[in-house]
N, C-alpha and C positions, 0 to 999 in steps of 0.2 A: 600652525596657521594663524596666529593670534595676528590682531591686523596693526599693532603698534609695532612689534616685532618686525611686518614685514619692511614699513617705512626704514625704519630704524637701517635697515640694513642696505637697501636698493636705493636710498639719498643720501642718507646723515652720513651711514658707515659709522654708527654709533661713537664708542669710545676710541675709534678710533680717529676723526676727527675730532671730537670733546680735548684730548690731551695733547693738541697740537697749541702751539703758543704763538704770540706776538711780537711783531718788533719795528722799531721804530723806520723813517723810510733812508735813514742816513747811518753809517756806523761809526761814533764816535770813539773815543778812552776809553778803555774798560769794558768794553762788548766783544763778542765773540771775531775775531778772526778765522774768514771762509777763505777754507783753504780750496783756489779755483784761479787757474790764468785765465778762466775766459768772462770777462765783462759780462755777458748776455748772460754769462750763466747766475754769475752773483745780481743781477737786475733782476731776473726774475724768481729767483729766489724771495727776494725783498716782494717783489709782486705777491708772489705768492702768499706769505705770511700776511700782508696786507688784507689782503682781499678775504683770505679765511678771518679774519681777524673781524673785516664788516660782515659775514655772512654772506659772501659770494661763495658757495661753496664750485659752483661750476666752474667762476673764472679761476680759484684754485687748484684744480686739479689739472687744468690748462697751462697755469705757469709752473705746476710744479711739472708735467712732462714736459715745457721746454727748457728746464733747467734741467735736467738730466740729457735731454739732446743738444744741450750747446756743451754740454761737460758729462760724460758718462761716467768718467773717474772722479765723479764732485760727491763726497759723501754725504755732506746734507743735504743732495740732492735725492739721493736714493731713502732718505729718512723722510723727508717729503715725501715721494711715492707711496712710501707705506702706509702712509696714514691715509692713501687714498683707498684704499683698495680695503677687501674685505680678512678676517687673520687667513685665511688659506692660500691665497692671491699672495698677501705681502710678502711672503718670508722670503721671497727670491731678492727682496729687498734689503729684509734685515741682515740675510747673508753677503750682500754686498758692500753695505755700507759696514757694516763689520770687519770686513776685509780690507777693507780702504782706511780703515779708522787710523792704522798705524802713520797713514801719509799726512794727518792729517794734524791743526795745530791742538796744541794742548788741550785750553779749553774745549774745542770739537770732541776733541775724543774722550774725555768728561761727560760732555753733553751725549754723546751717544752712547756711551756705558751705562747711562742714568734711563735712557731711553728702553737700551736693552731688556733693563731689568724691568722697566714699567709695563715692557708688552708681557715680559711674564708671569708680571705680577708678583714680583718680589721688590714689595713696597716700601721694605725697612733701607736695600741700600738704593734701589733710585731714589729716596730722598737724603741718602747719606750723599750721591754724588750731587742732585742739585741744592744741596746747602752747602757745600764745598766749592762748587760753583758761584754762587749766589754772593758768596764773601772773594771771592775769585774775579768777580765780574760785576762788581757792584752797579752797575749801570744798564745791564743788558736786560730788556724786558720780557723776550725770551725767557729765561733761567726764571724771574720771577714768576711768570704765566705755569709754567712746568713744576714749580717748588709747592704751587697753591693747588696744581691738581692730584699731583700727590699727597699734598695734605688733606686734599677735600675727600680724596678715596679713602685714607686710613680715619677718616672722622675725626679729624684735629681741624674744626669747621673756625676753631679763632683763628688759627696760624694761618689756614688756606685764605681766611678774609683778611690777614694781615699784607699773605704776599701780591695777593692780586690790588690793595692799595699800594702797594710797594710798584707795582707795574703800571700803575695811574696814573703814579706821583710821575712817573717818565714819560707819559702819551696816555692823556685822557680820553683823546678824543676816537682812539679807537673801542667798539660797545663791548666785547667778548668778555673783556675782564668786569664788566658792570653786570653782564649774564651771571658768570659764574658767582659772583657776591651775592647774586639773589637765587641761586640754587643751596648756597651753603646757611641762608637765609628759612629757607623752605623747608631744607632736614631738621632745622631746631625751630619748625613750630612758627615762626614768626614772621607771617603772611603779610601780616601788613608793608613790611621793611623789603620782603622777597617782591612784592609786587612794585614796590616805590622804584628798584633799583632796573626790573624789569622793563616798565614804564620806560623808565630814562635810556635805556639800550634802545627800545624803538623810537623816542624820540630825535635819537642818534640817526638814523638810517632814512633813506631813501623814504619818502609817503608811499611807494609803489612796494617797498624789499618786504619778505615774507620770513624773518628769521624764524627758524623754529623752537631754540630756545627759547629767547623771552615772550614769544606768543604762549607758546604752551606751559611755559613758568606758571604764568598768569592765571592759566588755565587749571591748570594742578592745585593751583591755591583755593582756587575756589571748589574745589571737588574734594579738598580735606575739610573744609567749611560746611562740606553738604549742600553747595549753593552752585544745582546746575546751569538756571538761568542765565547768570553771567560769564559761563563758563563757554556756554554754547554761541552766545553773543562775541565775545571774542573768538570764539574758532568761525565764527563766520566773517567778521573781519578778518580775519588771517586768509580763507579760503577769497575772499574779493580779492586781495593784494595778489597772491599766489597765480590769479586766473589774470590778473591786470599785467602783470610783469611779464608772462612769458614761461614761469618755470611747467607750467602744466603742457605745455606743448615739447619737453623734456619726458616730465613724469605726469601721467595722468592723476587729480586730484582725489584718485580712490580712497587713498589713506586718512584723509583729511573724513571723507564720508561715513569713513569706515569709524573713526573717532566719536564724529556726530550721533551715531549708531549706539556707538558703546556706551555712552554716556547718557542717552536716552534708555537704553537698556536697563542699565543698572540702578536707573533711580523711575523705573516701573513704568515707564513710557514707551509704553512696547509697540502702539504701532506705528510711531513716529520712526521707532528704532528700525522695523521693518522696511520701511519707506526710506529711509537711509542707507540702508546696506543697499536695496535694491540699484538705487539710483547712485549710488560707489559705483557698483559691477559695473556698469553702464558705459562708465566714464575709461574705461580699461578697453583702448580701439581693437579691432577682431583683426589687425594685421601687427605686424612688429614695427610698425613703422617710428615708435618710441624707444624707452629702454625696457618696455616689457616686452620681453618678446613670446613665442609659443610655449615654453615653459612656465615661463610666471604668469601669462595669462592662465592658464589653468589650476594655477596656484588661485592667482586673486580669483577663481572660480569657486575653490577650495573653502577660501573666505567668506564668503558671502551663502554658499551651505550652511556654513559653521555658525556665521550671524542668523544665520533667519533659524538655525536650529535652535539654538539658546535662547533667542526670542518666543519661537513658539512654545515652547519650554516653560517659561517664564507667564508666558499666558493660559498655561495648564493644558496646551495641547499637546498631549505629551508622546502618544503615537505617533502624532506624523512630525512631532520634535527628532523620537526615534527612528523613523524611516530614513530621514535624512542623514542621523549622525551615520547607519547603516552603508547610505550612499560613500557619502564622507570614505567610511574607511573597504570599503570598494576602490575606489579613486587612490587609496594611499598603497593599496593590496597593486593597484594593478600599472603603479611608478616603478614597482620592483625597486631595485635598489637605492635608488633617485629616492623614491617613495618614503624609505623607513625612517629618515628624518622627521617625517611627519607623526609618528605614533604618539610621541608623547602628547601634541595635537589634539591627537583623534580622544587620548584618554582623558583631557581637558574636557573635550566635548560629551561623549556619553559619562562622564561624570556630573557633569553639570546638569545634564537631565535626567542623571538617573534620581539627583538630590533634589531636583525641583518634583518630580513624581514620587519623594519618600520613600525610596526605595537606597534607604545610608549605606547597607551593608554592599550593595554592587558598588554606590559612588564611592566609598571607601577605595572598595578596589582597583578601578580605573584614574581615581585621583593621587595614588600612590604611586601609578606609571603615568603621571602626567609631568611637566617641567615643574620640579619644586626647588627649581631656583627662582621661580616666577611667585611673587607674593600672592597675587591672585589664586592663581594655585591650591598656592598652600590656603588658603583663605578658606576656600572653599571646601578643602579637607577640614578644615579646623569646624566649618559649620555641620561636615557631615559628622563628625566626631563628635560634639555637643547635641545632637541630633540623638547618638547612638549610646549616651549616656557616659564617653570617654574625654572624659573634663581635662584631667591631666593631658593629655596630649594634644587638643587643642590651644591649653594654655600654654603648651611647649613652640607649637605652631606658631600659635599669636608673638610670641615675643621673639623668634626668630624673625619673623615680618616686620616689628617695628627695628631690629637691626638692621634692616635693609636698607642701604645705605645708594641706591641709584634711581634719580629723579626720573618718573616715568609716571603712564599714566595706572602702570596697575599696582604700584605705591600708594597711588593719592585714594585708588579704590579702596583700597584693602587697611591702609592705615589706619583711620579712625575706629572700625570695626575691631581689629586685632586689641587697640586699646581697649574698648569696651568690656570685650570677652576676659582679657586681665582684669582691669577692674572687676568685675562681676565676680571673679575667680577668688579677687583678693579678699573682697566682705564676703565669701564664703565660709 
């Protein structure tokens, strides 16, 4: 129920738009041949990419279904698709554009092999196919955009910054590839240059567009700084833009609140943080008439338990902290199966107040079934574990978190602290 998490997935579709790439609006020498007799279909294709490329993610996922309804048998259509949808949803995709791959021209079927392997995360040959690529198609922006995210996942953060200049050098004027420089900016530490490059993405776009990377780049910078004030101030320009444009009549700006919350929470602004979450919930309308519908309202209902839980928490009320977490996993007891995705959630939750009430050895326990692919997470284990007088394994914790290699906001939390607790460890 983490409320980054929920955005992440019911807008961005996380990594799965992130490794979608760019390309110019004309196809020159040495760029990919789309293999498609039908016009409409390679047009919006081209829209497509476009439009992701500015942080339209809506009108995206628009031209990437009409490029599969002007051509069904168009394989980069169906690879489009995928990257709209969430990993469960797409694989009717991957399967098809897999299938088609044979019809299709050489380079394509390079590029979706490269593709393949990237949804599965075997990172050594989708970057063996788009380097192969890359000298294959020297001109295609595409393959560049795709060479730099695979670089930027395996932490080879120079090559990723190389190829996303590589895709510059062919069409500056699209922002995505000035994002991603300032993400691979932000994993080695170097805020200043991460926000420089950030900055220049929004100055790229609409006064009105609401990108979510380089708002929340920005964001993230200043909360490895320890400097929420600024932090908060930009997420509240991003939330003006967001309500001015239209996308909240889309998606309601819960997540945005939910953010504002967090970030007041954790730097001991707790009744701010309450007043936050509250007025999130709010924003979340009591009919489906968006894309949350009776499901996920009850979810972002979920959330906002979970915030005022950890808040109260945090303010030493620690009873009725627990009454709630109690409610919490009622609600997840009583989704039935639907539901059990939520446990690791729930153990997020009564860990985190079992550790603010000092009581390590329950939060041990429950933060051990909590998501410890989540830095935060693990953070929190690592606190309860120096709490409990088990140095070694927080110190094992902490530097597991600072490998953490995916820009979010419970990286920017958890990062500086994980260092600390090393050092601390090291002049031991």
């Amino acid at each position: 129920m983490p409320e980054c998490k929920g955005f992440v997935s019911n807008l961005t579709r996380g990594v799965a738009l992130a490794m979608l790439v760019s390309i110019s609006s004309g196809f020159a020498q040495k760029k990919l041949t789309l293999t498609t007799a039908s016009p409409a279909a390679k047009d919006n294709f081209v829209q497509a990419i476009n439009t992701l490329e500015s942080f339209q993610f809506p009108a995206f996922t628009a031209a990437a279904q009409k490029t599969i309804a002007a051509d069904s048998s168009f394989a980069m259509g169906h690879m489009l698709m995928a990257a709209t949808l969430g990993p469960q949803q797409r694989q009717k995709h991957l399967d098809k554009f897999a299938a088609l791959a044979p019809q299709a021209s050489k380079g394509e079927q390079l590029y979706l092999q490269g593709m393949t392997h990237f949804y599965k995360n075997e990172d050594d040959k989708a970057l063996e196919s788009f380097q192969q690529l890359s000298k294959m198609l020297p001109e295609d922006r595409m393959v560049y955009m795709m060479l730099g995210n695979v670089q930027r996942r395996k932490g080879n953060f120079t090559g990723a910054i190389a190829s996303f200049e590589a895709a510059n050098k062919i069409d500056a004027s699209l922002p995505r590839a000035w994002s991603f420089i300032g993400d691979c900016y932000l994993l080695q530490e170097k805020y200043d240059k991460a926000r420089s490059h950030y900055k220049q993405v929004v100055d790229k776009v609409d006064p009105d567009a609401s990108p979510f990377g380089p708002f929340f780049g920005q964001i993230w910078a200043d909360l490895y700084e320890g400097k929420p004030e600024p932090a908060l101030k930009t997420l509240d320009e991003y939330m003006s833009r967001y309500n001015r444009n239209g996308a909240a009549q889309n998606f309601p700006p819960v997540f945005i609140w939910n953010h504002k919350a967090r970030i007041n929470l954790e730097f001991g602004r707790t009744a701010e943080a309450l007043r936050c979450y509250e007025i999130g919930y709010k924003s979340v309308p009591p009919t489906p008439a968006t894309q949350i519908d009776s499901v996920n309202k009850i979810v972002w209902l979920g959330r906002m338990h979970h915030g005022r839980a950890r808040t109260l928490a945090k303010m030493g009320k620690h009873e009725e902290a627990w009454k709630i977490a109690e409610d919490v996993k009622k609600m997840i007891e009583g989704g039935g199966k639907e539901g059990e995705q939520y446990w690791p959630a729930y153990h997020y939750l009564a860990g985190y107040v079992k550790l603010e009430s000092g009581d390590y050895k329950a939060a041990i326990e429950h933060l051990e079934q909590s998501d410890l692919t989540d830095p935060f997470h693990k953070l929190l284990l690592a606190r309860a574990s120096l709490k409990s007088g088990d140095k070694a394994y927080a110190l094992k914790l902490s530097e597991e978190i600072i490998k953490f290699s995916t820009n979010n906001i419970e990286r920017a939390l958890s990062y500086p602290e994980a260092k600390k607790i090393i050092a601390m460890n090291a002049s031991n």
